[in-house]
N, CA, C and O of each residue as an XYZ file, in Angstrom:
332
protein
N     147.777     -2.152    142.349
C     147.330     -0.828    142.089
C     147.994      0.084    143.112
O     148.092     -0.256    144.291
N     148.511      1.404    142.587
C     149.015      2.001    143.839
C     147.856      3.518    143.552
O     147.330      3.928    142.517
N     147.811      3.971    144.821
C     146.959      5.233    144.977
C     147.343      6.158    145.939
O     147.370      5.721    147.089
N     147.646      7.316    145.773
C     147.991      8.331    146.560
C     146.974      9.211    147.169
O     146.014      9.614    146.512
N     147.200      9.583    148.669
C     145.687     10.315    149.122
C     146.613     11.390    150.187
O     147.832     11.558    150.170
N     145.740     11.943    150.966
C     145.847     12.668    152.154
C     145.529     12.258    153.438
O     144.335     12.055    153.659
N     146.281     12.100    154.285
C     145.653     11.212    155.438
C     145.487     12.494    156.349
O     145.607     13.689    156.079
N     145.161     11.818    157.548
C     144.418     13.144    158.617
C     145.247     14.061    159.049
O     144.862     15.084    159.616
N     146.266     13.824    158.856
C     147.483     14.232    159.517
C     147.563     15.802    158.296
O     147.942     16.848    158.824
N     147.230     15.841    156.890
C     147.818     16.169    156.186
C     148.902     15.842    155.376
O     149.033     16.619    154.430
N     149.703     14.965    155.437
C     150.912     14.130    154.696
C     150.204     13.491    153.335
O     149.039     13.151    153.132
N     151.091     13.473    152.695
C     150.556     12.597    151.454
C     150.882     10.887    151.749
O     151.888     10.505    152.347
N     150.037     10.159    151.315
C     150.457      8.698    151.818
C     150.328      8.082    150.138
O     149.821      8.665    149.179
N     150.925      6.813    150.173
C     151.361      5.920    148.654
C     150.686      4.925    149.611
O     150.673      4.787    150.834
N     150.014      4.154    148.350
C     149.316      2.719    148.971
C     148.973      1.838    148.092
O     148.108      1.944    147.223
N     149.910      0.639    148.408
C     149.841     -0.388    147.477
C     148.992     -1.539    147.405
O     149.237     -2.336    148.311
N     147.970     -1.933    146.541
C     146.897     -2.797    146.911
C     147.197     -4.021    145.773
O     147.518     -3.895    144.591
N     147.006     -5.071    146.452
C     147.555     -6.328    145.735
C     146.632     -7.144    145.964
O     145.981     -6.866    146.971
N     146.258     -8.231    145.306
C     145.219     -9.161    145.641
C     145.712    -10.504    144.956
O     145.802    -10.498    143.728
N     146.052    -11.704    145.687
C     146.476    -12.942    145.042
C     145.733    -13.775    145.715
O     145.528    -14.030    146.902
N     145.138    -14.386    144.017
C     144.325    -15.315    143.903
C     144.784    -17.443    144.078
O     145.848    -18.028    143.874
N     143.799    -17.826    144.398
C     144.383    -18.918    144.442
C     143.607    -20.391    144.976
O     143.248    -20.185    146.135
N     143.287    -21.561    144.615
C     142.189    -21.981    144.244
C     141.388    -22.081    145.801
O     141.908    -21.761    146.870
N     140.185    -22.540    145.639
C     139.041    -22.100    147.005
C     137.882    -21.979    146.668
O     137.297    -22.339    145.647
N     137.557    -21.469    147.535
C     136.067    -21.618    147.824
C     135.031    -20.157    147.005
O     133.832    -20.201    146.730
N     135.920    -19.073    146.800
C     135.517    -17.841    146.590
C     135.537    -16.630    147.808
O     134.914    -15.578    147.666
N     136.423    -16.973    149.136
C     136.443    -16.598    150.697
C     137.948    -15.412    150.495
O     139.047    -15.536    149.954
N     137.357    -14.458    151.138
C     138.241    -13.500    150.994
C     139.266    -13.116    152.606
O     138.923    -12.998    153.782
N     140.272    -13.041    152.077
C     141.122    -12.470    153.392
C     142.063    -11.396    153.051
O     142.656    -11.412    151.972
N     142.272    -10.222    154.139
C     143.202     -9.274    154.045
C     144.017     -9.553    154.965
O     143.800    -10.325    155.899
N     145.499     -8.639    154.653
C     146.827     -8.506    155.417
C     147.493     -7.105    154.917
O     147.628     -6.619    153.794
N     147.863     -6.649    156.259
C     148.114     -5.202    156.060
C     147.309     -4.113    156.223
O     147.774     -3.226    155.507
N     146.283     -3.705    156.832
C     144.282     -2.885    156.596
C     145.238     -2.501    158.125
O     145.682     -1.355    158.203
N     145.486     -3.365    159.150
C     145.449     -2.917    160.570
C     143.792     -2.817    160.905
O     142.920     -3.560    160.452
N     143.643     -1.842    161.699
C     142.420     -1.693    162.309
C     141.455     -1.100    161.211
O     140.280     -0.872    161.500
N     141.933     -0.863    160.004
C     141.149      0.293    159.213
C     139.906     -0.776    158.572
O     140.106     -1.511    157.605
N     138.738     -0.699    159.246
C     137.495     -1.164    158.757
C     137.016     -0.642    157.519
O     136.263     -1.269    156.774
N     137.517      0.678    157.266
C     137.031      1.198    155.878
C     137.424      0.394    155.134
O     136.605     -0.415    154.698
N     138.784      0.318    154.723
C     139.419     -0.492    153.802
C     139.250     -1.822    153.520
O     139.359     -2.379    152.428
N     138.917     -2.387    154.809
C     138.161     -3.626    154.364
C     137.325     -3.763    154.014
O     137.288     -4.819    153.382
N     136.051     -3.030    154.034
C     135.220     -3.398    153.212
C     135.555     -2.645    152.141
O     134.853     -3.035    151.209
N     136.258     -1.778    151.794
C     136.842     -1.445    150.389
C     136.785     -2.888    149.695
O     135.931     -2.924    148.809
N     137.212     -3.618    149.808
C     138.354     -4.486    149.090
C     137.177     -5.849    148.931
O     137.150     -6.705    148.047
N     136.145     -5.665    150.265
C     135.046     -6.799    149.971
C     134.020     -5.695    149.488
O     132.992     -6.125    150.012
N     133.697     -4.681    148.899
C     132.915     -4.615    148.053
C     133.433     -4.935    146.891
O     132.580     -5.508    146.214
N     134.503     -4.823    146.310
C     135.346     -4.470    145.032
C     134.981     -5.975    144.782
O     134.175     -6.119    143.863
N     135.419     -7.187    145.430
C     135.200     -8.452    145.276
C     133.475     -8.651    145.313
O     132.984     -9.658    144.802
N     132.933     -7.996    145.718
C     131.487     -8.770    145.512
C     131.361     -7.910    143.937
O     130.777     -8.470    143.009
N     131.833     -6.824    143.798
C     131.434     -6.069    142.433
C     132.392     -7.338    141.074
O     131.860     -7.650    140.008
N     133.456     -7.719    141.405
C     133.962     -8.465    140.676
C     133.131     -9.777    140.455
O     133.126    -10.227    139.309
N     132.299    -10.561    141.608
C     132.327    -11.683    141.577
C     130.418    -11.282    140.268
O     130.009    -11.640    139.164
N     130.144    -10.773    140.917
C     128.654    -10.153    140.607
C     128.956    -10.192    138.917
O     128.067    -10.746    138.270
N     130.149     -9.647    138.121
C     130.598     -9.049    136.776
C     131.324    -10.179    136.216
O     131.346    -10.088    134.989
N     132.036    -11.397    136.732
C     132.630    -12.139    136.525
C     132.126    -12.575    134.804
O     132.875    -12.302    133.866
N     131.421    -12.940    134.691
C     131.060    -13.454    133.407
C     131.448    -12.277    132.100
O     131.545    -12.407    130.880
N     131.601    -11.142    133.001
C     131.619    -10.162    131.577
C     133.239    -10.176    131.624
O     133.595    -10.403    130.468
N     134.211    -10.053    132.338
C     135.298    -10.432    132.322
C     136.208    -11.709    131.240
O     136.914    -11.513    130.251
N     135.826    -12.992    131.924
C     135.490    -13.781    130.961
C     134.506    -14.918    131.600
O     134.263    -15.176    132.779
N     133.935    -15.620    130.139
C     132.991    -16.858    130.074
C     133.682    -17.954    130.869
O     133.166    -18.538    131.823
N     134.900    -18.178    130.386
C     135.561    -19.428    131.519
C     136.260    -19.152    132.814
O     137.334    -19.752    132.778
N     136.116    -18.492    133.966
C     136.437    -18.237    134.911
C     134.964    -18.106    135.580
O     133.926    -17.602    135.151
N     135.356    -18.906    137.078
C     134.328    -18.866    137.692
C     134.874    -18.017    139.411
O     135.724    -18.693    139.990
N     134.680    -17.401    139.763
C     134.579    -16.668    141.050
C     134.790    -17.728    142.221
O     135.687    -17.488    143.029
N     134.128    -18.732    142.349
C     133.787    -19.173    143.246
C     134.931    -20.198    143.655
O     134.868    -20.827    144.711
N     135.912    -20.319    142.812
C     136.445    -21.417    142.476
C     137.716    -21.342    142.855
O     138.538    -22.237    142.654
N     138.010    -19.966    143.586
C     139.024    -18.928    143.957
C     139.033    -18.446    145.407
O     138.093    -17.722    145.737
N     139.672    -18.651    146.036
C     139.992    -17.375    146.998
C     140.692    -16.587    146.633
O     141.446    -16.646    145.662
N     140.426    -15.190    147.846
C     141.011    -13.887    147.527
C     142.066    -13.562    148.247
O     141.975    -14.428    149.117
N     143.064    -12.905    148.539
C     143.926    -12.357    149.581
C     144.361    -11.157    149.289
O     145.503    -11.088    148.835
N     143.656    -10.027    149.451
C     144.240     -8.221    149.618
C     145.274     -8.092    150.639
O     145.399     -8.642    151.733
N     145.972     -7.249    150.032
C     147.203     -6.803    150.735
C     146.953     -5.329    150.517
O     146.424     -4.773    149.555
N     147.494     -4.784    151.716
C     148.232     -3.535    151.392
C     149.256     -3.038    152.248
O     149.589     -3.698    153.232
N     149.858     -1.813    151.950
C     151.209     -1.667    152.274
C     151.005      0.065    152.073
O     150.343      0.556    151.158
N     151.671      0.794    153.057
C     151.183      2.121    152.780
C     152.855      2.896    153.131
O     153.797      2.327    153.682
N     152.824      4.237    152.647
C     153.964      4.788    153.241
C     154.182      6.447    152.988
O     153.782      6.871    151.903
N     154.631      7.151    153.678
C     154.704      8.371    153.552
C     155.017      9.098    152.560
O     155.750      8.417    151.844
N     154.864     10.110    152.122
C     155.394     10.746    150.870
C     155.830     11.956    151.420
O     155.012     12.632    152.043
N     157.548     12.530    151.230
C     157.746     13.520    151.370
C     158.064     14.350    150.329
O     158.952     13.980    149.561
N     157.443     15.539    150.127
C     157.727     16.254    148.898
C     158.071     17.770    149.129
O     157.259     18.456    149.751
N     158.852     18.143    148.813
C     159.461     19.272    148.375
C     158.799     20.742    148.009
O     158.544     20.810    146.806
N     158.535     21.661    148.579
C     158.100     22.680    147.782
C     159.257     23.373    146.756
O     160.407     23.780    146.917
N     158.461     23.296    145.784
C     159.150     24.389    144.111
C     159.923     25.588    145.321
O     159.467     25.970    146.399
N     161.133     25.927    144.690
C     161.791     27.557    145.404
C     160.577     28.786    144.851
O     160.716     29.971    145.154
């Protein structure tokens, strides 16, 4: 998923969020957050909202049966004002 925001600075930032799955316990890990605590629990609520919904997704997949790994990757956006 990519998402564009405003960081404190004012700059526009691009941010790429990836999550690869792969067999386990249902135990989540990030790479790439740095110090940003928000974002991590971004990414572990999103997974408890997934694991919680799992069945409506589909009947044969089980949550638990999986680990998680979020990534992200962020980067500046420079843009141009119109003349």
């Amino acid at each position: 998923m990519h998402a564009v925001t405003v960081d404190v600075g004012g700059h526009l930032r691009l941010y790429r969020l990836a999550t690869q799955v792969t067999a386990g316990n249902g135990s989540l890990k990030t790479s790439g957050l740095g110090s940003n605590s928000g974002a991590r629990e971004a990414f572990k609520v999103g997974l408890d909202c997934f694991k919680a919904n799992v069945s409506r997704v589909s009947s044969s997949i089980e949550a638990g049966d999986h680990d998680y790994h979020g990534t992200s990757s962020s980067s500046t956006i420079r843009v141009r004002r119109a003349p």
